[in-house]
C-alpha positions as YAML, in Angstrom:
chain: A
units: angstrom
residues:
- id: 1
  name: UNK
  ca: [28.13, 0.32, -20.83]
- id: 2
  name: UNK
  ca: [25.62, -2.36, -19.70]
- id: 3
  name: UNK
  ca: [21.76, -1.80, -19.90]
- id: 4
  name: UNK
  ca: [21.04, -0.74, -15.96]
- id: 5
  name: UNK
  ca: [24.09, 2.06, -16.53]
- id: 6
  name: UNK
  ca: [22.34, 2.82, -19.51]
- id: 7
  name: UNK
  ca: [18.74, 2.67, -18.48]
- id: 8
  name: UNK
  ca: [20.53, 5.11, -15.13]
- id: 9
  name: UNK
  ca: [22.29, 7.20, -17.10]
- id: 10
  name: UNK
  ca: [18.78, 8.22, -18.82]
- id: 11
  name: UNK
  ca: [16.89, 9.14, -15.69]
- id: 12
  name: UNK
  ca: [19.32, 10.97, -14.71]
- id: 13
  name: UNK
  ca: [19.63, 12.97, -17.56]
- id: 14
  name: UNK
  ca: [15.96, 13.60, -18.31]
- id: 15
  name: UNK
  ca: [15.63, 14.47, -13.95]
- id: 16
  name: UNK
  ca: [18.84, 17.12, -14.55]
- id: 17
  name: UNK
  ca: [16.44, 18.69, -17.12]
- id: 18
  name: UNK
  ca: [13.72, 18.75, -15.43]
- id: 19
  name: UNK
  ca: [11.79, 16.30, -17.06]
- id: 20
  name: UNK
  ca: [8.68, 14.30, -15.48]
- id: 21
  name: UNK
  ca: [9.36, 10.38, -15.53]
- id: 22
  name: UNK
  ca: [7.66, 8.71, -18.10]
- id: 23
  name: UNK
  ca: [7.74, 11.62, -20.83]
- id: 24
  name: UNK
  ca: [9.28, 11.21, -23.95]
- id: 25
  name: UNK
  ca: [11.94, 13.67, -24.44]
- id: 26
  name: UNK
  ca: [11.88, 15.53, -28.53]
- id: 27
  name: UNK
  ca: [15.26, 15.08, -29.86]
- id: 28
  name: UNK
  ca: [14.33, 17.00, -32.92]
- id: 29
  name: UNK
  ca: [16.21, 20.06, -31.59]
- id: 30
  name: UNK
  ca: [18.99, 18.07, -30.43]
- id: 31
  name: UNK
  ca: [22.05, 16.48, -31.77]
- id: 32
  name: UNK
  ca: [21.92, 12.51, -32.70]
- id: 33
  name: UNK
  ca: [23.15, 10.40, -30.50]
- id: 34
  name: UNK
  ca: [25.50, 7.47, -31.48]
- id: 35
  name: UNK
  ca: [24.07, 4.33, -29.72]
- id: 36
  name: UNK
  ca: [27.11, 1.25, -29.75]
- id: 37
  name: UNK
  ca: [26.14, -2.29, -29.11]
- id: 38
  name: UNK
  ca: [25.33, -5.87, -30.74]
- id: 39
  name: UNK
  ca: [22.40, -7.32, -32.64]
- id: 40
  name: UNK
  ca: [22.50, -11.28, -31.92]
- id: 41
  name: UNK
  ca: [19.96, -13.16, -34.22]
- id: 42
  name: UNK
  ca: [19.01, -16.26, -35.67]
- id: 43
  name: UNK
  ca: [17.62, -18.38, -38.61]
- id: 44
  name: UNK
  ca: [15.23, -21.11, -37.54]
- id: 45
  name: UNK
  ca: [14.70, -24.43, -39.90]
- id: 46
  name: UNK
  ca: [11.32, -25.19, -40.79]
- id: 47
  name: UNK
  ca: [8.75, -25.78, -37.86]
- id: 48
  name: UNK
  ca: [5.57, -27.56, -38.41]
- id: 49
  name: UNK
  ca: [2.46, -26.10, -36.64]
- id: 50
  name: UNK
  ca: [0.89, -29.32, -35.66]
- id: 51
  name: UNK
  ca: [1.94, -32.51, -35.21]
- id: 52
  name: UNK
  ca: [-0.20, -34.11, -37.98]
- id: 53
  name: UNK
  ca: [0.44, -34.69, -41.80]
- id: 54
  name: UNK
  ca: [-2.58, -34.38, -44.17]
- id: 55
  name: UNK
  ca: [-2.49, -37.01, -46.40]
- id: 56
  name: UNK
  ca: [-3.78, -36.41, -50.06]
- id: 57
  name: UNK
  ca: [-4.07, -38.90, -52.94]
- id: 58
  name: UNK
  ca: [-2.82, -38.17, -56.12]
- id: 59
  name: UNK
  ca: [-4.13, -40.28, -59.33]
- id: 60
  name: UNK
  ca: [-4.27, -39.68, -63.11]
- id: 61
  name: UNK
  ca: [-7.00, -37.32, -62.41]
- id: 62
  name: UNK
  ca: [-7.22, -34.03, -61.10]
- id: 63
  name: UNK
  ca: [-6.99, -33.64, -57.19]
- id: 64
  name: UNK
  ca: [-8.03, -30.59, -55.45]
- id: 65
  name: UNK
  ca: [-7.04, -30.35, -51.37]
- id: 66
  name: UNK
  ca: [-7.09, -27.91, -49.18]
- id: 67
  name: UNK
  ca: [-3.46, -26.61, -48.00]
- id: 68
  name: UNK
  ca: [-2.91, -26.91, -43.85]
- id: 69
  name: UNK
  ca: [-2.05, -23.95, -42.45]
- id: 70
  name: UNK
  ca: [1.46, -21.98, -42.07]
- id: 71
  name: UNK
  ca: [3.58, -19.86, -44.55]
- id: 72
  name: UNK
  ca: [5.44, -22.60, -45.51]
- id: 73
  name: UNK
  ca: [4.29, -26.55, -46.48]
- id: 74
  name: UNK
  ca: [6.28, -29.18, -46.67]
- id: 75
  name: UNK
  ca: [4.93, -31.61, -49.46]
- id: 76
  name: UNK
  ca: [6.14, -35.73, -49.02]
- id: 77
  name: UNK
  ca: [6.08, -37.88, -51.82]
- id: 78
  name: UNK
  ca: [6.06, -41.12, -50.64]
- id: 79
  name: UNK
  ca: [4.67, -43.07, -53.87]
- id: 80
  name: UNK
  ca: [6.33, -44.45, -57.15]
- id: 81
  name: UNK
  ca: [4.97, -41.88, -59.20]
- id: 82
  name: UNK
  ca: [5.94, -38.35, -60.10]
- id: 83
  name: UNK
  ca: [3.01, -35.75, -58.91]
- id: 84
  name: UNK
  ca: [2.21, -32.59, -61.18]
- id: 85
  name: UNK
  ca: [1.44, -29.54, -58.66]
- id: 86
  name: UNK
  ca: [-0.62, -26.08, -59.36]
- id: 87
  name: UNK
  ca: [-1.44, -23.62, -56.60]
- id: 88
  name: UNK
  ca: [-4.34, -21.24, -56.33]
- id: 89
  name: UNK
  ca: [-7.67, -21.54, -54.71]
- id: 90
  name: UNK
  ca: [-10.87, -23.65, -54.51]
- id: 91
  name: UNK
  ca: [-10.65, -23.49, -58.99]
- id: 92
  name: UNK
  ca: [-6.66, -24.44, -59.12]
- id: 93
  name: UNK
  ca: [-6.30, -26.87, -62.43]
- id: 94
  name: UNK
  ca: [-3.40, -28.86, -63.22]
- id: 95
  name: UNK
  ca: [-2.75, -31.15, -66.09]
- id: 96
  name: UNK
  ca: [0.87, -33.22, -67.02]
- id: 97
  name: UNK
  ca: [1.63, -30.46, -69.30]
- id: 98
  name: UNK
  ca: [0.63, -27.43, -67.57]
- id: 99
  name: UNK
  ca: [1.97, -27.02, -64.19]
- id: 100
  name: UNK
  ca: [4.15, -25.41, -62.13]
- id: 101
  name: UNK
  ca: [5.78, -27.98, -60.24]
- id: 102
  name: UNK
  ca: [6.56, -31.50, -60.16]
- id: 103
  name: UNK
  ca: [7.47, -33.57, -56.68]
- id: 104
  name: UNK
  ca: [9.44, -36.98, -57.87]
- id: 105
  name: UNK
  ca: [8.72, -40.34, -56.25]
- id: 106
  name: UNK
  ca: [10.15, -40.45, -52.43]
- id: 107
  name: UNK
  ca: [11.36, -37.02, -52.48]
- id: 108
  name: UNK
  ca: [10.02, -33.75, -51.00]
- id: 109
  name: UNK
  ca: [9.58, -30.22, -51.84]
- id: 110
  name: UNK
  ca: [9.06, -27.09, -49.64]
- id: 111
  name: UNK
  ca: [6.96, -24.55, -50.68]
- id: 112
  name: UNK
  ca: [6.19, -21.27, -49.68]
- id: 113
  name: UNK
  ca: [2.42, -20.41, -50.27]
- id: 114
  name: UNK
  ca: [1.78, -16.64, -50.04]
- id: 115
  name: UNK
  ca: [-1.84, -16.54, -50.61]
- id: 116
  name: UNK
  ca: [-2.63, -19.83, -52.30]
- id: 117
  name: UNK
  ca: [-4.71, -22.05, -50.32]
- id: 118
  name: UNK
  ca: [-5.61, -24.88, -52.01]
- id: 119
  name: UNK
  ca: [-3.30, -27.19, -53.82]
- id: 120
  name: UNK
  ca: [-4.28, -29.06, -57.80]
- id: 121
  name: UNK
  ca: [-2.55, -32.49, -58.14]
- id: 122
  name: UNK
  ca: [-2.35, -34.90, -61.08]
- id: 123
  name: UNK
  ca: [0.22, -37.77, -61.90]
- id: 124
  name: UNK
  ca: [1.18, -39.16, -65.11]
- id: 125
  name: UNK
  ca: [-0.48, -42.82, -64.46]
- id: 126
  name: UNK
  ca: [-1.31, -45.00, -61.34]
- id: 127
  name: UNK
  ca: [-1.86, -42.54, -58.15]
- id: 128
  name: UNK
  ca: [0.39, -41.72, -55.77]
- id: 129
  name: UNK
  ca: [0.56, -39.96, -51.93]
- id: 130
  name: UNK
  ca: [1.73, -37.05, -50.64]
- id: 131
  name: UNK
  ca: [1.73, -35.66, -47.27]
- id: 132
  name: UNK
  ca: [0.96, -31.88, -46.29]
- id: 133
  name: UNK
  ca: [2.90, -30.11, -43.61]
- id: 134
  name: UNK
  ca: [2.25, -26.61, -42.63]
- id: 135
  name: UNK
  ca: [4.32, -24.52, -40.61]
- id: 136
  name: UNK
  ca: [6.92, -22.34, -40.72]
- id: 137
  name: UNK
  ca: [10.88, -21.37, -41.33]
- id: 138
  name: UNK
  ca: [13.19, -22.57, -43.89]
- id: 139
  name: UNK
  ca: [13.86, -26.22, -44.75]
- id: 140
  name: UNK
  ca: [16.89, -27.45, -45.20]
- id: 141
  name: UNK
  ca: [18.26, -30.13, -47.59]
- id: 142
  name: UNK
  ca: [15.38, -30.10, -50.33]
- id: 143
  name: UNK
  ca: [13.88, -27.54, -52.65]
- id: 144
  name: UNK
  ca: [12.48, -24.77, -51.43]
- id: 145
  name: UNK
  ca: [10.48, -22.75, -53.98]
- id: 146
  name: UNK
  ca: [7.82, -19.71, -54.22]
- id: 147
  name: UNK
  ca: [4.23, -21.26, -54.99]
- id: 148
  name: UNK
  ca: [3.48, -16.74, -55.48]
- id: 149
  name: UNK
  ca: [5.68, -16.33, -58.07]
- id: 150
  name: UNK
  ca: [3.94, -17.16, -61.63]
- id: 151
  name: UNK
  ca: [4.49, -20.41, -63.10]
- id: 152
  name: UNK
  ca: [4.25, -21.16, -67.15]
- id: 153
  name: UNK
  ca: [2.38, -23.71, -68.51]
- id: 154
  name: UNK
  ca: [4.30, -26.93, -69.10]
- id: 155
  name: UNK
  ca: [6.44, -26.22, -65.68]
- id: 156
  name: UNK
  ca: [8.47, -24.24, -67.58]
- id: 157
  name: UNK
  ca: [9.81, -21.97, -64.75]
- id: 158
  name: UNK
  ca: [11.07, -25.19, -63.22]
- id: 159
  name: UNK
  ca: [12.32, -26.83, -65.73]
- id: 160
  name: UNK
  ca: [15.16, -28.78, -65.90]
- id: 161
  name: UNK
  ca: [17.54, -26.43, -67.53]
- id: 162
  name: UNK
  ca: [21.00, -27.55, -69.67]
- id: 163
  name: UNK
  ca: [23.71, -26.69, -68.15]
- id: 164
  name: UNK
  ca: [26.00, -25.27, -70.83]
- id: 165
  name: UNK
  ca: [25.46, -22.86, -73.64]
- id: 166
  name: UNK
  ca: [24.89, -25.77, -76.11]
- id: 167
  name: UNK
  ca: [22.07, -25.75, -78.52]
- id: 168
  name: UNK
  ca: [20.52, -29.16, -79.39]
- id: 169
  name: UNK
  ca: [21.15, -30.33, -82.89]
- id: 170
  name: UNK
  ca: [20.94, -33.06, -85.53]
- id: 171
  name: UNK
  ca: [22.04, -36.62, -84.60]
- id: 172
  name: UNK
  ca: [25.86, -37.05, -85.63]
- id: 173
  name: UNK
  ca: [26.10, -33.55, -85.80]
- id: 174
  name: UNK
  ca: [28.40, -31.68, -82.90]
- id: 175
  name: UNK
  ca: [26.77, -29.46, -81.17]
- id: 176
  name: UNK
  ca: [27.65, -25.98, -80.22]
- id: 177
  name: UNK
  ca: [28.70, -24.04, -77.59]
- id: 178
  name: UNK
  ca: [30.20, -25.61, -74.51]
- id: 179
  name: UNK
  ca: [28.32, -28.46, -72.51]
- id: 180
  name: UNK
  ca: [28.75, -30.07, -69.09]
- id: 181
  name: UNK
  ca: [32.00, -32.12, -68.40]
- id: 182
  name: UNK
  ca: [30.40, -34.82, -67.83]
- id: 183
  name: UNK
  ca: [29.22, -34.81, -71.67]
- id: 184
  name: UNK
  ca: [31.65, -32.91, -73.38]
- id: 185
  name: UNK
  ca: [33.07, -36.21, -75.63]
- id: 186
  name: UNK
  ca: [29.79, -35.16, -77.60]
- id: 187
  name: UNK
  ca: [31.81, -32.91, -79.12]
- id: 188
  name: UNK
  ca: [34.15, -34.76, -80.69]
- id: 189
  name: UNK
  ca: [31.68, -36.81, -82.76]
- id: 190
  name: UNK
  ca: [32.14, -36.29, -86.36]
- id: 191
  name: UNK
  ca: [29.35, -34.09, -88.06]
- id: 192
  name: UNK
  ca: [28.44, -37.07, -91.22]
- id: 193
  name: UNK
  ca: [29.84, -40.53, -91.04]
- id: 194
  name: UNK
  ca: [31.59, -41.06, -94.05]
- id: 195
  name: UNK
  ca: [31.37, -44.36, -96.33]
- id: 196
  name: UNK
  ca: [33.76, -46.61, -94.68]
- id: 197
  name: UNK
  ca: [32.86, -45.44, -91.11]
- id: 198
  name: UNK
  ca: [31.88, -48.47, -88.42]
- id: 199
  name: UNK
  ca: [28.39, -47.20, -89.05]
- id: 200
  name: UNK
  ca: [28.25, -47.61, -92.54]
- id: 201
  name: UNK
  ca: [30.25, -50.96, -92.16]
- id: 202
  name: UNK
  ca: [28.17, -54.00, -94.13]
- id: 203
  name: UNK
  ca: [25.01, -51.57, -95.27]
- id: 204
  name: UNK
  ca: [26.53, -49.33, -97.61]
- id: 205
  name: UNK
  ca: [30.35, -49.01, -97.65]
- id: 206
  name: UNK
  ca: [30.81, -52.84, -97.71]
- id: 207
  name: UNK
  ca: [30.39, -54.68, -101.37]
- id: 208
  name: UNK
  ca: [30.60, -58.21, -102.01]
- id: 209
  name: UNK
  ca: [34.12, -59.68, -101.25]
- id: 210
  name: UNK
  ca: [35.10, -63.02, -102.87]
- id: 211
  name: UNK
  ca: [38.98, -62.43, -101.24]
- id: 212
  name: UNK
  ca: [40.42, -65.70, -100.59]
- id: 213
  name: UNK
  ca: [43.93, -64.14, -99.45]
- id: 214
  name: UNK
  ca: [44.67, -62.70, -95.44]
- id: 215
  name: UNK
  ca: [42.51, -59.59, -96.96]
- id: 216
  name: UNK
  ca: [40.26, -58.00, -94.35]
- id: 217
  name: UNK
  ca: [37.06, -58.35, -94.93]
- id: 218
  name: UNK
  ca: [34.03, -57.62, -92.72]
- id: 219
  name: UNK
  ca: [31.71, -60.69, -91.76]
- id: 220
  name: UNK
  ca: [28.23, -58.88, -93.96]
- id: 221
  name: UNK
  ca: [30.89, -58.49, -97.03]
- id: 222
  name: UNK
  ca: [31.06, -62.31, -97.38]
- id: 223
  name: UNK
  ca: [27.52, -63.12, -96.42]
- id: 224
  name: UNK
  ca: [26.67, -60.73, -99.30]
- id: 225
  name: UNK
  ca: [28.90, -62.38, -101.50]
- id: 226
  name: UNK
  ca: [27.14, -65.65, -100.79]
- id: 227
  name: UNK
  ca: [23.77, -64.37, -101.08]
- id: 228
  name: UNK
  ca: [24.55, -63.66, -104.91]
- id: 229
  name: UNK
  ca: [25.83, -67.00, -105.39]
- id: 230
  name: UNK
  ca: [23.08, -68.57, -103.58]
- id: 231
  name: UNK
  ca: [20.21, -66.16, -105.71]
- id: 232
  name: UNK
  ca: [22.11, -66.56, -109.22]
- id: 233
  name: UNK
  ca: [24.34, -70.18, -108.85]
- id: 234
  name: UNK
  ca: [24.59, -70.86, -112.56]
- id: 235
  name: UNK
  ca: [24.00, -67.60, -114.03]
- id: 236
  name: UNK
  ca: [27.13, -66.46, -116.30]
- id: 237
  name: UNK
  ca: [27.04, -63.08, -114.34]
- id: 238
  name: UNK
  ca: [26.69, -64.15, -110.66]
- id: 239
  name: UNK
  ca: [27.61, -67.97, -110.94]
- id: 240
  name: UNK
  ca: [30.03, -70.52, -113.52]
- id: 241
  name: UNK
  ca: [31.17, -69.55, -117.12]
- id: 242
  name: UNK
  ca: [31.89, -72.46, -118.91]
- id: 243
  name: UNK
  ca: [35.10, -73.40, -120.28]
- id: 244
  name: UNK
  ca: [35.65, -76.31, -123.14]
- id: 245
  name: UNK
  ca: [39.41, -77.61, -123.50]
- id: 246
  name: UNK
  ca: [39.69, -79.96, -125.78]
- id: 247
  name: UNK
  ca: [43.05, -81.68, -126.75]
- id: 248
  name: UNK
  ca: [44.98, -80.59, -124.10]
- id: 249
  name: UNK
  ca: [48.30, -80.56, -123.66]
- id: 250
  name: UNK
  ca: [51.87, -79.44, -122.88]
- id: 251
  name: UNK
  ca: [50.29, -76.05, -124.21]
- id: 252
  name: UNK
  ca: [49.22, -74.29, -121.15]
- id: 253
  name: UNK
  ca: [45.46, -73.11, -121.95]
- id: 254
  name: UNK
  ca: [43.55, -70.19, -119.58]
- id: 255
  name: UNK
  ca: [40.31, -71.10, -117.34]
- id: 256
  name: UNK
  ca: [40.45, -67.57, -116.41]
- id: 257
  name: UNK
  ca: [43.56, -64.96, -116.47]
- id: 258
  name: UNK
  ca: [43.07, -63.40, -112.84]
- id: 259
  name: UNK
  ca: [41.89, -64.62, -109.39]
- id: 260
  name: UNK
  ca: [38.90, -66.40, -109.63]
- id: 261
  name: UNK
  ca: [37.21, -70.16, -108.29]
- id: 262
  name: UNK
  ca: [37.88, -73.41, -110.12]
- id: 263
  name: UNK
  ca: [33.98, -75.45, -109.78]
- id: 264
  name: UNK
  ca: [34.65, -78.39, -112.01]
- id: 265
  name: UNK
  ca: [37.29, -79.69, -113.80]
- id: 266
  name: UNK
  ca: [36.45, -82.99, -115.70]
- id: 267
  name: UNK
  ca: [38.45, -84.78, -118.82]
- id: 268
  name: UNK
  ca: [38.61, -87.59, -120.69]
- id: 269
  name: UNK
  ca: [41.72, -89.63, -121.82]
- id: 270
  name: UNK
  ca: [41.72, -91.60, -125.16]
- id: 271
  name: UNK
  ca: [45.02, -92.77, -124.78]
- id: 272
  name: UNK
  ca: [46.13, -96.28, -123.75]
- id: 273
  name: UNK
  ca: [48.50, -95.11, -121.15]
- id: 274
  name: UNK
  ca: [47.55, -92.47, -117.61]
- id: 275
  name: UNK
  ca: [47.89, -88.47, -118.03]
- id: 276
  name: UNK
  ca: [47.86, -86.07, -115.56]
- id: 277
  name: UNK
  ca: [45.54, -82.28, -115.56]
- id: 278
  name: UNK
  ca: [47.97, -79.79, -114.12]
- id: 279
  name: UNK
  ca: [46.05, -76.75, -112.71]
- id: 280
  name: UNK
  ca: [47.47, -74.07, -111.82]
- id: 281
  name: UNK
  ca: [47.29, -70.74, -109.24]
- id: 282
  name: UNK
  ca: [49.83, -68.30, -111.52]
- id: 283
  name: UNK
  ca: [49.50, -66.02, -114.27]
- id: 284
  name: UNK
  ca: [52.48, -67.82, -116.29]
- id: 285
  name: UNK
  ca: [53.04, -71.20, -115.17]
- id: 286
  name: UNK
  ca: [55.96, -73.24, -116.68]
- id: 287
  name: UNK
  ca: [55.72, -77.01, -116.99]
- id: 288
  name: UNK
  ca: [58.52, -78.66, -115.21]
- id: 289
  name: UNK
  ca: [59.66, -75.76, -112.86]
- id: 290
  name: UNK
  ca: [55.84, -74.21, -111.82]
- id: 291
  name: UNK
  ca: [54.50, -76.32, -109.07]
- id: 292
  name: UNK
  ca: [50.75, -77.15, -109.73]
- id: 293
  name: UNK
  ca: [48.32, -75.66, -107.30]
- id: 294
  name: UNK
  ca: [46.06, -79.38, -107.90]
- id: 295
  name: UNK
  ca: [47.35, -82.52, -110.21]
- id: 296
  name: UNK
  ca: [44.54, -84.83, -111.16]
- id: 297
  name: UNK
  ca: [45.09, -88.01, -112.60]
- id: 298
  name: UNK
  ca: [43.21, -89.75, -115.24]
- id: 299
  name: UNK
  ca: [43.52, -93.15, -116.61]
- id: 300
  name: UNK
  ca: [44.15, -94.56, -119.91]
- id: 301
  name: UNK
  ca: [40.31, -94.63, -121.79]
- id: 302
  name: UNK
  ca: [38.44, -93.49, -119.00]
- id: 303
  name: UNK
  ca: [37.11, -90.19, -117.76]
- id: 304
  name: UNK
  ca: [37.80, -88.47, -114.05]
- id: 305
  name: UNK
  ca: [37.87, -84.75, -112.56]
- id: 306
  name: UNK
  ca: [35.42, -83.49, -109.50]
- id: 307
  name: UNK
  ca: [32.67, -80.66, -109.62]
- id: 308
  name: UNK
  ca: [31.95, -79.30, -106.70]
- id: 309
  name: UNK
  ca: [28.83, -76.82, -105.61]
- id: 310
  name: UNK
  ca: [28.91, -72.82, -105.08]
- id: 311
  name: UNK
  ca: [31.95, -71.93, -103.71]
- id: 312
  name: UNK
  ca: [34.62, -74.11, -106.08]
- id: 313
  name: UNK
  ca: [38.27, -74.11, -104.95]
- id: 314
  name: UNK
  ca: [39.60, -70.53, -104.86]
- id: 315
  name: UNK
  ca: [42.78, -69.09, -107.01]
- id: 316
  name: UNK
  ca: [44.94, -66.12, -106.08]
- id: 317
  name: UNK
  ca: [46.33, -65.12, -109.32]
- id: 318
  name: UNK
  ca: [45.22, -67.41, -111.81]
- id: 319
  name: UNK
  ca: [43.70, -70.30, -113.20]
- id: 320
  name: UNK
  ca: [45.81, -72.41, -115.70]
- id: 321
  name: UNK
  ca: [45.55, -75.61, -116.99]
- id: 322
  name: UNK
  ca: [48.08, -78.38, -119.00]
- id: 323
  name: UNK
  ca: [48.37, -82.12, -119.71]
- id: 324
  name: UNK
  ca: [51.26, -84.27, -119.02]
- id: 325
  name: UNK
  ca: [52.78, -87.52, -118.33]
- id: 326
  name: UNK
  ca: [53.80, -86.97, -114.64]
- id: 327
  name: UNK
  ca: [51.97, -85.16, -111.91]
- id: 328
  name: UNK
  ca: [54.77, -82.08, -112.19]
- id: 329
  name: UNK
  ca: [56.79, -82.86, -115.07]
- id: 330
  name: UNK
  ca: [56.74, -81.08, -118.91]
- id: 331
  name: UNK
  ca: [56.64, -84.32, -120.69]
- id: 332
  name: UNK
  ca: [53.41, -84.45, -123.35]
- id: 333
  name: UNK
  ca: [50.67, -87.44, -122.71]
- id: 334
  name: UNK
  ca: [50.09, -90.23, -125.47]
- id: 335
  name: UNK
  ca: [47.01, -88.30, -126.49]
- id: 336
  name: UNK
  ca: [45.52, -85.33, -125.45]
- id: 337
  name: UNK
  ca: [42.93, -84.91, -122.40]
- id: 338
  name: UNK
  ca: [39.28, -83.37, -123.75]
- id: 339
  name: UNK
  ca: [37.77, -81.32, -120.86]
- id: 340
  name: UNK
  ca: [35.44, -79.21, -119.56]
- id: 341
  name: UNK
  ca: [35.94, -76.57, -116.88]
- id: 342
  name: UNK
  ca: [33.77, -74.51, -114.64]
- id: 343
  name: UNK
  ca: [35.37, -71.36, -113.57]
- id: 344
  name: UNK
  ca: [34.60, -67.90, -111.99]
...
């Protein structure tokens, strides 16, 4: 049924019952009617009312400006600067920590005023601009809040918010609840780093290391192991110990029975023909079959050896010393070597 057959139908229905035109008919005594058609509507996007933006100038201190007209402004930020916003009237105060919104640098925000008319700015430092527009409908593709509704001090209201169930908690420690995807490795951290850990590596976990085998070792291990030689070089704790051979021989004598650094080795020969100083890297060395880690050889009446400084020459196992005729045989020397030794 269109509207003329409708509109038709009417008049002749109220001029069969004998009613004037232009009276209302009382349905009260009558049964309802079921009325069938469509209800075609629409959602407009925002619409300014003029054609002019009302520039205001935020700076580090309070701004008060009058809103423009229209249910709904449209607020530009076109500065560097993030703006603090209060509503209210001609008295609206804002501060940096009590607001109720904040507009970020080149970004906008839609807001729909209710009964506030004047609008409280502030920015953290420097100044910044925004630009008013007042009109009406709904924006689309920005933020679109309700300046009416109560804000908390602080912005709280608008707030970023966390979005998980995950309290915060201690550094190193995982927190609980779930957390967004994009963060959720945070939960596998361990709750305490244990001694050993990479963060603990070369502070606390890491003592001095004087390995001179394929040992791993980290890099502040050996520094600290040279910054005790380098404080305490000669001391019998941190430095040499002094070792005296004298009359040396086929007999193997001990500079030191495990791994350790040879610093000086130094001897005299009384004899009237050479000798050799057979040093050696092994806990049990025998002459003849026992290769000598060093062989030093020292002349008939005269002295020879080397002394070096902090680090010496570094054993394995240990450090061993003998006399002989050859530089790796077993055979005695004319007379024995006297000699001194510097070991660690």
């Amino acid at each position: 049924m269109n509207l003329k057959r409708f509109l038709l139908a009417g008049v002749v229905a109220f001029a069969c019952l004998g009613a004037p035109l232009g009276a209302v008919p009382a349905f009260a005594d009558t049964p309802a009617t079921a009325v069938y058609g469509a209800l075609a509507t629409s959602l407009s996007g925002f619409t300014p009312w003029t054609n002019t933006l009302t520039p205001v100038t935020i700076s580090s201190n309070q701004n008060i400006s009058q809103l423009p007209g229209g249910t709904t402004v449209v607020i530009y930020n076109t500065g560097q600067v993030a703006a603090y916003l209060e509503f209210g009237n001609s008295s609206a105060t804002v501060t940096t920590t009590a607001y109720q919104y904040i507009v970020a640098p080149n970004t906008w925000l839609a807001v729909v005023v209710g009964a506030n008319t004047y609008l409280a700015g502030i920015s953290q430092s420097g100044s910044t601009t925004l630009y008013l527009s007042g009109g009406a409908g709904i924006p689309t593709a920005g933020q679109t809040v309700n300046a009416s509704s109560s804000g908390s001090s602080g912005g709280s209201s608008n707030a970023l918010t966390w979005p998980g169930t995950a309290t915060p908690s201690a550094f190193g420690s995982p927190p609980t609840g779930t957390v967004p995807a994009v963060n959720a490795s945070v939960t596998a951290v361990e709750g305490a780093f244990p001694d050993g850990a990479i963060s603990t590596i070369g502070t606390k976990a890491d003592a001095a290391s004087a390995a001179i085998d394929t040992t791993p070792a980290s890099v502040v291990s050996l520094l600290k192991e040279i910054s005790a030689k380098a404080q305490s070089p000669l001391s019998t704790a941190n430095g040499w110990t002094y070792k005296l051979g004298a009359a040396i021989s086929t007999t193997v004598v001990t500079g030191k029975s495990s791994a350790g650094e040879l610093g000086m080795a130094y001897c005299y020969n009384p004899g009237s023909s050479g000798a050799y100083l057979q040093i050696f890297d092994a806990a049990s060395p025998t002459l003849g079959s026992t290769a000598p880690a060093m062989s030093i050889g020292i002349g008939a009446g005269v002295s020879g050896g080397f002394a070096l400084s902090d680090p010496g020459v570094n054993f394995a196992n240990a450090i061993k010393f003998a006399a002989t005729t050859t530089a790796t045989g077993s055979s005695a020397p004319a007379s024995a070597l006297d000699c001194s030794f510097a070991v660690e």
